[in-house]
PDB file of N, CA, C and O in Angstrom:
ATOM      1  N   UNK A   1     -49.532 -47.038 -31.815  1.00  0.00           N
ATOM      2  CA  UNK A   1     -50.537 -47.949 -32.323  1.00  0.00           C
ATOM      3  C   UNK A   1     -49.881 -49.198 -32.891  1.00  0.00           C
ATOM      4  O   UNK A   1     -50.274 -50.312 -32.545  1.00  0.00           O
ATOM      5  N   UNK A   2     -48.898 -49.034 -33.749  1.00  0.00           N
ATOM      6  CA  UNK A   2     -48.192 -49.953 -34.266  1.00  0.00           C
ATOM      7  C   UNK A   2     -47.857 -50.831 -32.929  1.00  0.00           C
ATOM      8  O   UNK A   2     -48.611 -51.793 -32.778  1.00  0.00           O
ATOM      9  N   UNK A   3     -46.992 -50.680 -32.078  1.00  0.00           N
ATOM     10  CA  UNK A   3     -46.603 -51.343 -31.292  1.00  0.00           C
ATOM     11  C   UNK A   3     -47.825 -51.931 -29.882  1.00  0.00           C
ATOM     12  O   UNK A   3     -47.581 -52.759 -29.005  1.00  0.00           O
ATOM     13  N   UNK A   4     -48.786 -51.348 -30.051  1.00  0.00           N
ATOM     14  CA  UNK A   4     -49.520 -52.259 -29.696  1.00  0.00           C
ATOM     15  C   UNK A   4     -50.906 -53.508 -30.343  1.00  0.00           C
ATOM     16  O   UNK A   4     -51.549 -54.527 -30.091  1.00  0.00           O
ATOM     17  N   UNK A   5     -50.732 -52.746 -31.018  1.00  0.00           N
ATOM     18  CA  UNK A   5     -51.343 -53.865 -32.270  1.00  0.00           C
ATOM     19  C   UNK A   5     -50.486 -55.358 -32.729  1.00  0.00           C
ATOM     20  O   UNK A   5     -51.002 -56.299 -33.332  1.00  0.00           O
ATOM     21  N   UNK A   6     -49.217 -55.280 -32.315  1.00  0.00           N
ATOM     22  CA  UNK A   6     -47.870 -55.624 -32.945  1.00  0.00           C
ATOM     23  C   UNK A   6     -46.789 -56.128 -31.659  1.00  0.00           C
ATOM     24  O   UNK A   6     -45.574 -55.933 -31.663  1.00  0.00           O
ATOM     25  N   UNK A   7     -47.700 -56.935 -30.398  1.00  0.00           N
ATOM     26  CA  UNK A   7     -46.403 -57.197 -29.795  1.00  0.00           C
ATOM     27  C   UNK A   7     -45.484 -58.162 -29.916  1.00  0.00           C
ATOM     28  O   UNK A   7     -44.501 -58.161 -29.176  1.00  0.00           O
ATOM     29  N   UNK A   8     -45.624 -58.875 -30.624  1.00  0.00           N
ATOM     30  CA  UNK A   8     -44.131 -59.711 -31.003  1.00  0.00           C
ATOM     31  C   UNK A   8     -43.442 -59.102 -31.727  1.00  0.00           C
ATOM     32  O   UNK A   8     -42.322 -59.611 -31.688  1.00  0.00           O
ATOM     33  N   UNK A   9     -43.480 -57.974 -32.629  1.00  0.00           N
ATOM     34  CA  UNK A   9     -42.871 -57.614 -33.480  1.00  0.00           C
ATOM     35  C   UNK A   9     -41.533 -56.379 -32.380  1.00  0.00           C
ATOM     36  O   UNK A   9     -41.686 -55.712 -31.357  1.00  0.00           O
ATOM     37  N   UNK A  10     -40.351 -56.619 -33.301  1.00  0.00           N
ATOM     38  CA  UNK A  10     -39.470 -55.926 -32.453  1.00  0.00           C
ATOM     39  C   UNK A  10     -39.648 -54.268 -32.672  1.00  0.00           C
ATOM     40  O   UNK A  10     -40.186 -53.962 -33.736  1.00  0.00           O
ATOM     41  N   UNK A  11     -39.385 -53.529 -32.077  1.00  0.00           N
ATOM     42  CA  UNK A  11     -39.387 -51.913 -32.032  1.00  0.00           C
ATOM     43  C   UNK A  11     -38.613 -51.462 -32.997  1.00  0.00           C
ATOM     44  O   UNK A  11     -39.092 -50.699 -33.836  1.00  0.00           O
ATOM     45  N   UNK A  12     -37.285 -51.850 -33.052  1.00  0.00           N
ATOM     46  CA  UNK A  12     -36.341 -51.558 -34.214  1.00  0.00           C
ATOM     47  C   UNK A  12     -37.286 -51.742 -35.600  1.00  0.00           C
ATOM     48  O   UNK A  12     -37.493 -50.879 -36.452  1.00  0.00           O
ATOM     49  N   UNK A  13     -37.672 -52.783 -35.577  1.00  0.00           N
ATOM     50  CA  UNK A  13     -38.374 -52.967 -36.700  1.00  0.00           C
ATOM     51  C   UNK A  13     -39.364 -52.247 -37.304  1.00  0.00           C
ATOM     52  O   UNK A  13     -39.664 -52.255 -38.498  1.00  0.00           O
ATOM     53  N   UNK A  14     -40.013 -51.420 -36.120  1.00  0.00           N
ATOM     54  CA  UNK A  14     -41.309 -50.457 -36.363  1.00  0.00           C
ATOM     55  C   UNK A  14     -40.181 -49.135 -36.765  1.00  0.00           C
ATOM     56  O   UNK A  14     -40.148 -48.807 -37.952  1.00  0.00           O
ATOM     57  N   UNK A  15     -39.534 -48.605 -36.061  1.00  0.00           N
ATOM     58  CA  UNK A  15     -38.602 -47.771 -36.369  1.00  0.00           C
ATOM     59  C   UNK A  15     -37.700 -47.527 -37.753  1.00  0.00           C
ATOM     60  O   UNK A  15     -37.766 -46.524 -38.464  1.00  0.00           O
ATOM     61  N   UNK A  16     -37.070 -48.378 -37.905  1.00  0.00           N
ATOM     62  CA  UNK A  16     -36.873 -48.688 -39.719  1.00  0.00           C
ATOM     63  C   UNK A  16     -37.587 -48.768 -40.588  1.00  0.00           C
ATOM     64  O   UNK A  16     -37.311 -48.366 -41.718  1.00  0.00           O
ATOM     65  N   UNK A  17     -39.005 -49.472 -40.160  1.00  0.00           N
ATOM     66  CA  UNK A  17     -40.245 -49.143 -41.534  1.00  0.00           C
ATOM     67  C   UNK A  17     -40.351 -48.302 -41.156  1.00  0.00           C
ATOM     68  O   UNK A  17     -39.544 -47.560 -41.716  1.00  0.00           O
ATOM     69  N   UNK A  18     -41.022 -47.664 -40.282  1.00  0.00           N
ATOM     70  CA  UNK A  18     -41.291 -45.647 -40.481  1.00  0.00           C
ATOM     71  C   UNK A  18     -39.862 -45.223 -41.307  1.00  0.00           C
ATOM     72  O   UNK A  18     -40.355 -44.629 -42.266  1.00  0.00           O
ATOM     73  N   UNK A  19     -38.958 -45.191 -41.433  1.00  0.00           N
ATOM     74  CA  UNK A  19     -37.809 -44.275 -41.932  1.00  0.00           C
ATOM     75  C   UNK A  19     -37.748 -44.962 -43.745  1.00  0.00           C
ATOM     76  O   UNK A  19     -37.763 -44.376 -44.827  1.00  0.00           O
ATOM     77  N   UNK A  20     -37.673 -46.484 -43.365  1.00  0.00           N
ATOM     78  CA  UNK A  20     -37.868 -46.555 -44.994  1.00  0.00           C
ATOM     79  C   UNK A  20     -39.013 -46.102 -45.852  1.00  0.00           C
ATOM     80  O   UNK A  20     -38.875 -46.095 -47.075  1.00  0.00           O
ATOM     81  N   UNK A  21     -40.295 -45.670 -45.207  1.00  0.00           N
ATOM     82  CA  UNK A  21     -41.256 -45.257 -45.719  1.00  0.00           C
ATOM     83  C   UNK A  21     -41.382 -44.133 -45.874  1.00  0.00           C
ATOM     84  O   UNK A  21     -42.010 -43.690 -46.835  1.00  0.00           O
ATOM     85  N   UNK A  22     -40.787 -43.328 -44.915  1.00  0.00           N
ATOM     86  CA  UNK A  22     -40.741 -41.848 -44.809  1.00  0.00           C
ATOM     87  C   UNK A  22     -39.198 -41.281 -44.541  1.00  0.00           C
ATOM     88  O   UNK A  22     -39.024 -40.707 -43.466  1.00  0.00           O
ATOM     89  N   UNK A  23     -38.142 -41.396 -45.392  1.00  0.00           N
ATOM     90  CA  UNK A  23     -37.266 -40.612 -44.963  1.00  0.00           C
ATOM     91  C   UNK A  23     -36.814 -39.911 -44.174  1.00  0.00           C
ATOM     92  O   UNK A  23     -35.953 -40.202 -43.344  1.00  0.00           O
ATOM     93  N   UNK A  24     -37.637 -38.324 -44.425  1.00  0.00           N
ATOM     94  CA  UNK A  24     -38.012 -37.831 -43.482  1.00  0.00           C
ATOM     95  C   UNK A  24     -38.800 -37.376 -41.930  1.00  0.00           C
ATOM     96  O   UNK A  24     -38.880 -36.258 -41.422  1.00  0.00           O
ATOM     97  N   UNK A  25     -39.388 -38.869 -41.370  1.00  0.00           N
ATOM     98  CA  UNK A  25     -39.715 -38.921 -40.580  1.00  0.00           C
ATOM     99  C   UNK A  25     -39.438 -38.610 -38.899  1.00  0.00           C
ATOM    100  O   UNK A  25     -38.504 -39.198 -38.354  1.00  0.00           O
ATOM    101  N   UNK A  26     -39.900 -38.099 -38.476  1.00  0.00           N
ATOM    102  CA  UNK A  26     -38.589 -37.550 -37.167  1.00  0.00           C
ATOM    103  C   UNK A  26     -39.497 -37.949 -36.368  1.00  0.00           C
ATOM    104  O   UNK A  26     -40.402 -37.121 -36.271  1.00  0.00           O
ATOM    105  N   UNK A  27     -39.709 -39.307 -35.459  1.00  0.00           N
ATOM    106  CA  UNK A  27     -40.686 -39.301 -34.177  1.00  0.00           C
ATOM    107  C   UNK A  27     -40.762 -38.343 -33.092  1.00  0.00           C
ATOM    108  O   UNK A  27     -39.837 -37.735 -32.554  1.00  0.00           O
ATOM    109  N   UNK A  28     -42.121 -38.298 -32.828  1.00  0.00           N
ATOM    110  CA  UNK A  28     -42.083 -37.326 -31.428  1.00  0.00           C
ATOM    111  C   UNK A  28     -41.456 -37.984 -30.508  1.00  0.00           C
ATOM    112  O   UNK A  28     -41.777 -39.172 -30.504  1.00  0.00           O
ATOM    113  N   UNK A  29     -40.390 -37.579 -29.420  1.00  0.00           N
ATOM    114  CA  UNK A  29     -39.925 -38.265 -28.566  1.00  0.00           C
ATOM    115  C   UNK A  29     -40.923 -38.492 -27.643  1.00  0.00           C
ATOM    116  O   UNK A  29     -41.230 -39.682 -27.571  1.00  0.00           O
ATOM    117  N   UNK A  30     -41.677 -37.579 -26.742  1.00  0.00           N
ATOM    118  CA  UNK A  30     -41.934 -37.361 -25.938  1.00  0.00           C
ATOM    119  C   UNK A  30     -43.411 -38.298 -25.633  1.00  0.00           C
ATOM    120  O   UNK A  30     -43.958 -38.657 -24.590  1.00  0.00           O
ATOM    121  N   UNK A  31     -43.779 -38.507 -27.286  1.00  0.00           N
ATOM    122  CA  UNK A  31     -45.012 -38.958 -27.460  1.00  0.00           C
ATOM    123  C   UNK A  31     -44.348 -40.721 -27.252  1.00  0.00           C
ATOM    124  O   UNK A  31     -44.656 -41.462 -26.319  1.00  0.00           O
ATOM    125  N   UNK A  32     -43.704 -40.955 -28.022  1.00  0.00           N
ATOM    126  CA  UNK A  32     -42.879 -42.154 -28.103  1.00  0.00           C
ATOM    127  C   UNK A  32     -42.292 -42.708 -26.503  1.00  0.00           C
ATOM    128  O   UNK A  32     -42.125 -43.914 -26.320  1.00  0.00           O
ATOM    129  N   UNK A  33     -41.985 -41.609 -25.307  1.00  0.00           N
ATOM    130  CA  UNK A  33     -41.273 -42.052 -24.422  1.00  0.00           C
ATOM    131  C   UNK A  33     -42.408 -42.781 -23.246  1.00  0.00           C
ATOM    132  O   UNK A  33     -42.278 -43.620 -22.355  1.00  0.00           O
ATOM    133  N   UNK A  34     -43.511 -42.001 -23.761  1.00  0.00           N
ATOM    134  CA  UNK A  34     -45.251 -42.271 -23.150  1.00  0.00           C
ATOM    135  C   UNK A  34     -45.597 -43.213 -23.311  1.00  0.00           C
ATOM    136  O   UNK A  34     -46.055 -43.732 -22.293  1.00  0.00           O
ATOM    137  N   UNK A  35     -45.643 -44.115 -24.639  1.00  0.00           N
ATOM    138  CA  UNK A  35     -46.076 -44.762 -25.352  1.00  0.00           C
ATOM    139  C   UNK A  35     -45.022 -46.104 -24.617  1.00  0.00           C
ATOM    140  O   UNK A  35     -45.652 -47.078 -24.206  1.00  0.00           O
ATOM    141  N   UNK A  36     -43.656 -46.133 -24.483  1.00  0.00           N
ATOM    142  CA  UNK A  36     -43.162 -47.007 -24.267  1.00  0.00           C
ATOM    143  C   UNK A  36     -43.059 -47.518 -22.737  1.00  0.00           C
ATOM    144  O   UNK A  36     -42.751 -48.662 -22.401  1.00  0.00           O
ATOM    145  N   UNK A  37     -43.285 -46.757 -22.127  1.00  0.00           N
ATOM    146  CA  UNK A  37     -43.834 -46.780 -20.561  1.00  0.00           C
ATOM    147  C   UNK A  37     -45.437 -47.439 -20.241  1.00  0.00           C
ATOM    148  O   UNK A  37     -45.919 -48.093 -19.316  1.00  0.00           O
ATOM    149  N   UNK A  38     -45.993 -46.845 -21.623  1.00  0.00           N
ATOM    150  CA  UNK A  38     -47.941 -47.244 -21.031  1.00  0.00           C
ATOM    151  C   UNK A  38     -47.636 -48.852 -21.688  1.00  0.00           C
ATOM    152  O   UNK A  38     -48.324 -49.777 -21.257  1.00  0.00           O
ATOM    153  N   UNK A  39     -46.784 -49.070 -22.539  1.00  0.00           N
ATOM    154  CA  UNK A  39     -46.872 -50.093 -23.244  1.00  0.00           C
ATOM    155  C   UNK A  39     -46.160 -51.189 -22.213  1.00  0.00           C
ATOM    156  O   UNK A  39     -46.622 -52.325 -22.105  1.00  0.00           O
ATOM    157  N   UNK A  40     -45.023 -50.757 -21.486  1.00  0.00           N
ATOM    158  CA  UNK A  40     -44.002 -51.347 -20.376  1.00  0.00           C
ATOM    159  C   UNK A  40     -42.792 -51.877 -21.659  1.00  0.00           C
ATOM    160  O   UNK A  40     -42.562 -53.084 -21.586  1.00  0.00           O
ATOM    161  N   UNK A  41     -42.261 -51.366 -22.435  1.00  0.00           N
ATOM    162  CA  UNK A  41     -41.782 -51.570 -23.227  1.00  0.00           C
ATOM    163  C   UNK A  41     -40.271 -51.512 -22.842  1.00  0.00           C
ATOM    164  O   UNK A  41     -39.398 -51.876 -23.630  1.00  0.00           O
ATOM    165  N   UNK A  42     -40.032 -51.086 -21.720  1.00  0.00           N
ATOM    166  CA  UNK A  42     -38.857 -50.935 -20.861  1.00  0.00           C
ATOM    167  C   UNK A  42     -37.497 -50.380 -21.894  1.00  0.00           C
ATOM    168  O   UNK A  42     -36.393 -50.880 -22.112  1.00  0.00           O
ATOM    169  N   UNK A  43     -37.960 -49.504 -22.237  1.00  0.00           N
ATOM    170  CA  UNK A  43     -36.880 -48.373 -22.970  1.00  0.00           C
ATOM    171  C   UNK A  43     -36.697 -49.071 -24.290  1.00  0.00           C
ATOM    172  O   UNK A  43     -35.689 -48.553 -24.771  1.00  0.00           O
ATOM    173  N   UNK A  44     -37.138 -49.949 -25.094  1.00  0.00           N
ATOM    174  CA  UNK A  44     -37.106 -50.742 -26.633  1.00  0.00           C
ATOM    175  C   UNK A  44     -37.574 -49.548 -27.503  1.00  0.00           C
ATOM    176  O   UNK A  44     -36.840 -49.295 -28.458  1.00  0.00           O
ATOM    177  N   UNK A  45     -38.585 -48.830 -27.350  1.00  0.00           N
ATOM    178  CA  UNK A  45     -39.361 -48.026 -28.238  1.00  0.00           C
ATOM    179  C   UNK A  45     -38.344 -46.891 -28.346  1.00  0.00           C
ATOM    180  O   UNK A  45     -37.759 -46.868 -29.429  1.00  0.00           O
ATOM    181  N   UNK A  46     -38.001 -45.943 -27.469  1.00  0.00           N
ATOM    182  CA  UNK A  46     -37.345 -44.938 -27.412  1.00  0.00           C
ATOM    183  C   UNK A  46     -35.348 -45.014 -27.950  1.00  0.00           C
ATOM    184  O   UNK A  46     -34.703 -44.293 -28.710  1.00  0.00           O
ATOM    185  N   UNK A  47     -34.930 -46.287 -27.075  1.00  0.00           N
ATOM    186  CA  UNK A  47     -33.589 -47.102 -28.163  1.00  0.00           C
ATOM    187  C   UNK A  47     -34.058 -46.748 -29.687  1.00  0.00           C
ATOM    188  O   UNK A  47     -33.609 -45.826 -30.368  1.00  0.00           O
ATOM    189  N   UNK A  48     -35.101 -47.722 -30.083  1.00  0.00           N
ATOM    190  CA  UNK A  48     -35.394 -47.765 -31.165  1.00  0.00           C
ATOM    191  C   UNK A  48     -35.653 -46.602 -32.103  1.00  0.00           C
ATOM    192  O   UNK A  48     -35.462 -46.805 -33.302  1.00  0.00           O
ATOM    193  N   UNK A  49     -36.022 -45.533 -31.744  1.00  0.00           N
ATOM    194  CA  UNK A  49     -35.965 -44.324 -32.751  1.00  0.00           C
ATOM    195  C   UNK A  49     -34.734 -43.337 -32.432  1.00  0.00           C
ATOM    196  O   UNK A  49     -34.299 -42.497 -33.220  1.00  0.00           O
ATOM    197  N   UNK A  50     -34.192 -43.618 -30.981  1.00  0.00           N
ATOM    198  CA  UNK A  50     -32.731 -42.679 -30.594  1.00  0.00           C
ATOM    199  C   UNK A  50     -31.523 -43.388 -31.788  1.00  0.00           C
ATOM    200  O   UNK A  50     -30.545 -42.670 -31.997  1.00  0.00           O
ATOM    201  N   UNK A  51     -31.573 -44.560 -32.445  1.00  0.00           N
ATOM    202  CA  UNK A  51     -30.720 -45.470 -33.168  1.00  0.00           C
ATOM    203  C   UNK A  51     -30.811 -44.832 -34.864  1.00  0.00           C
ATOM    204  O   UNK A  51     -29.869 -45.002 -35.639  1.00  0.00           O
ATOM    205  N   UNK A  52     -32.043 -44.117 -35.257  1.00  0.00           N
ATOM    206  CA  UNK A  52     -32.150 -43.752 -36.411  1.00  0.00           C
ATOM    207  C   UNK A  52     -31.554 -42.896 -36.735  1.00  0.00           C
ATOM    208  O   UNK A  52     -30.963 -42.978 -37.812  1.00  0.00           O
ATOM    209  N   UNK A  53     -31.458 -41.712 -35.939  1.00  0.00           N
ATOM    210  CA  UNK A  53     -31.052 -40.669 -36.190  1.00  0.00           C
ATOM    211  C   UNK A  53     -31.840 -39.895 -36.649  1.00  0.00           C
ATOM    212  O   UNK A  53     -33.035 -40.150 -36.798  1.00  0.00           O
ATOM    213  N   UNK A  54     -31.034 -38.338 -37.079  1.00  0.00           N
ATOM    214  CA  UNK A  54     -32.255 -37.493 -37.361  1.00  0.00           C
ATOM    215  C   UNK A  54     -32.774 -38.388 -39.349  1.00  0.00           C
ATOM    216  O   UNK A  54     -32.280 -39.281 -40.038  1.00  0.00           O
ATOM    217  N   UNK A  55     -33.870 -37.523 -39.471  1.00  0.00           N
ATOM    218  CA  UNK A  55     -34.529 -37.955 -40.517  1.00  0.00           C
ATOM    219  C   UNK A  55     -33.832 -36.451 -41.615  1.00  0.00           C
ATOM    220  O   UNK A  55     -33.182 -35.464 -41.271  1.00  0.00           O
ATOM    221  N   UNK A  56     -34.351 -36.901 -43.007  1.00  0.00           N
ATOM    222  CA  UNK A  56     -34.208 -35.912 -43.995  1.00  0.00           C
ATOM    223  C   UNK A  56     -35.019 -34.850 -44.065  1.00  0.00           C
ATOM    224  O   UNK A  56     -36.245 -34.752 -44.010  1.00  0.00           O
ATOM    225  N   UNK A  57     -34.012 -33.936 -44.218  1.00  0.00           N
ATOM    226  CA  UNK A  57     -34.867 -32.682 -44.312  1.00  0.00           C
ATOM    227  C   UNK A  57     -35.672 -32.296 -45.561  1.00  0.00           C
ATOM    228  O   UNK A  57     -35.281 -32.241 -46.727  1.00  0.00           O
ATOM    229  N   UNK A  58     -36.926 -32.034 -45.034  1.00  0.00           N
ATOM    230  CA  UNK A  58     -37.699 -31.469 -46.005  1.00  0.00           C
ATOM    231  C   UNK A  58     -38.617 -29.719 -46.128  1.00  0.00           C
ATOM    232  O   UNK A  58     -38.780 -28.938 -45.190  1.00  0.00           O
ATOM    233  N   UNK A  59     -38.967 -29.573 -47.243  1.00  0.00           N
ATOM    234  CA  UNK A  59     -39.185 -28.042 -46.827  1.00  0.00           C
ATOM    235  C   UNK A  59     -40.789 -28.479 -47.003  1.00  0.00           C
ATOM    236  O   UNK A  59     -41.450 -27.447 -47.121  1.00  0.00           O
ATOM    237  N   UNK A  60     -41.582 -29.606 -47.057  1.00  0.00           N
ATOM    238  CA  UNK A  60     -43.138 -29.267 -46.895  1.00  0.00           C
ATOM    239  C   UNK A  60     -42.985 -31.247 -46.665  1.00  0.00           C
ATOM    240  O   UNK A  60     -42.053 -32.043 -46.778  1.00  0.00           O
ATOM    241  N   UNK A  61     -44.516 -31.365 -46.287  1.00  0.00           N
ATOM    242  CA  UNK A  61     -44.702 -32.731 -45.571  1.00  0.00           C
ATOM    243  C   UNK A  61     -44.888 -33.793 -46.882  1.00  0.00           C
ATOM    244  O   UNK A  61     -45.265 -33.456 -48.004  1.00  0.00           O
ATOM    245  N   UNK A  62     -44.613 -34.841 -46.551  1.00  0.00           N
ATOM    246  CA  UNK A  62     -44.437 -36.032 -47.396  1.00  0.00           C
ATOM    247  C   UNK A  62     -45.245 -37.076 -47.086  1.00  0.00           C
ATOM    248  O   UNK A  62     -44.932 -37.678 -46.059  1.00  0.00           O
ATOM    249  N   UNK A  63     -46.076 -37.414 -47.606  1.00  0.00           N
ATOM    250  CA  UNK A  63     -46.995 -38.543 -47.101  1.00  0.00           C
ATOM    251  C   UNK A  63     -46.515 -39.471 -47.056  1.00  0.00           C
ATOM    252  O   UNK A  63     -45.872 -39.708 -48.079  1.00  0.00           O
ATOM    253  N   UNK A  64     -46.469 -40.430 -46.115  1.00  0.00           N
ATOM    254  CA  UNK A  64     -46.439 -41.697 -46.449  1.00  0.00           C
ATOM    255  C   UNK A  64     -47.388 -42.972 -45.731  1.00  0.00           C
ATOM    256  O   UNK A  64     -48.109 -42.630 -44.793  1.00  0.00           O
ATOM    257  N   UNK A  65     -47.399 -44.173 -46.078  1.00  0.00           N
ATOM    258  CA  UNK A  65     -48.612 -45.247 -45.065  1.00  0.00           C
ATOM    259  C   UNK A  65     -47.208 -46.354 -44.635  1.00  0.00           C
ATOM    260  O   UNK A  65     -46.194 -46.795 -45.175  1.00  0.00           O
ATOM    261  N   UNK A  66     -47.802 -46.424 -43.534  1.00  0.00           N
ATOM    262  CA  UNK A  66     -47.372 -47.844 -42.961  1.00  0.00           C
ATOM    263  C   UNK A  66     -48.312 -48.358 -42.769  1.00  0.00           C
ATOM    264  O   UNK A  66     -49.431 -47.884 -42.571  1.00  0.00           O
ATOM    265  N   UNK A  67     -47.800 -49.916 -42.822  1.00  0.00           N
ATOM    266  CA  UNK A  67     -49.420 -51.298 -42.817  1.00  0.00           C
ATOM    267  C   UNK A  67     -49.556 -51.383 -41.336  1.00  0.00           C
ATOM    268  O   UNK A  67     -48.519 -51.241 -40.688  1.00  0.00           O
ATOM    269  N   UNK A  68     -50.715 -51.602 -40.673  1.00  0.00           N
ATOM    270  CA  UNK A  68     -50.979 -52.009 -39.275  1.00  0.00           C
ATOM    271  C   UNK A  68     -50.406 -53.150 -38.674  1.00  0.00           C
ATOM    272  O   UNK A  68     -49.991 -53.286 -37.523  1.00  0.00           O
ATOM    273  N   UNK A  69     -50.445 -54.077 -39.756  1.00  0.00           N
ATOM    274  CA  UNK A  69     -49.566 -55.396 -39.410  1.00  0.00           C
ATOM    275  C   UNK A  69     -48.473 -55.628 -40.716  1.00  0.00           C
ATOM    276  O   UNK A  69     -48.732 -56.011 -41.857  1.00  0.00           O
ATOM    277  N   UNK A  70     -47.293 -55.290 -40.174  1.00  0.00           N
ATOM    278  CA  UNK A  70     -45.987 -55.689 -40.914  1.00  0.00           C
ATOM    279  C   UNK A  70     -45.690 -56.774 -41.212  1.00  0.00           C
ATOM    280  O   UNK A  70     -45.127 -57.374 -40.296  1.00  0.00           O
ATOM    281  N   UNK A  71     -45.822 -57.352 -42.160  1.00  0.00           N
ATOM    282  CA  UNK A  71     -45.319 -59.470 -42.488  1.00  0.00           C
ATOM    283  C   UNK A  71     -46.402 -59.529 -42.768  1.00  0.00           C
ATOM    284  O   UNK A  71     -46.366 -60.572 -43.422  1.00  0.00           O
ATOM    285  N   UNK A  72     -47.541 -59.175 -42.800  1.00  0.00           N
ATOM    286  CA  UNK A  72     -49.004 -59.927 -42.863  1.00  0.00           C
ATOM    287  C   UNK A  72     -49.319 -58.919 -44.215  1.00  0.00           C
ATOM    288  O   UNK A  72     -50.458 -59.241 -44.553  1.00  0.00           O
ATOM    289  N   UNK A  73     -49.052 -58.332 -44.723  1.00  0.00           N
ATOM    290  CA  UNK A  73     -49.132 -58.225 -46.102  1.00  0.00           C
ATOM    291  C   UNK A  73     -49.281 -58.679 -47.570  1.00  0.00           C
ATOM    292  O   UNK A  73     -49.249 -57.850 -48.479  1.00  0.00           O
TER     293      UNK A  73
END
């Protein structure tokens, strides 16, 4: 959603706010590899969360929000 709501904005960038917001955040790949294909994103989306690494471990879920539009805050 982010990234199509959001196409000038770079992927890395969506990728680092999810992790600064959520530590523990671990993207679905599979959902993410879909997403960057329907989008034609030509492998940016999937780079972009393979670059984070894994996320922090947690033993129960952690809420967190990201804004729909990043900078426009």
């Amino acid at each position: 959603t982010l990234c199509a709501l959001n196409e000038g904005y770079p992927e890395d960038g969506f990728a680092k706010l999810v992790r600064a917001r959520g530590a523990h955040a671990h993207p679905n790949r599979l959902m993410v590899r879909h997403a960057d294909r329907l989008l034609k994103r030509d492998g940016r989306m999937m780079a972009a969360i393979e670059a984070l690494g894994p996320g922090r471990a947690c033993w129960e879920g952690e809420l967190f929000a990201i804004p729909l539009r990043p900078g426009r805050d």
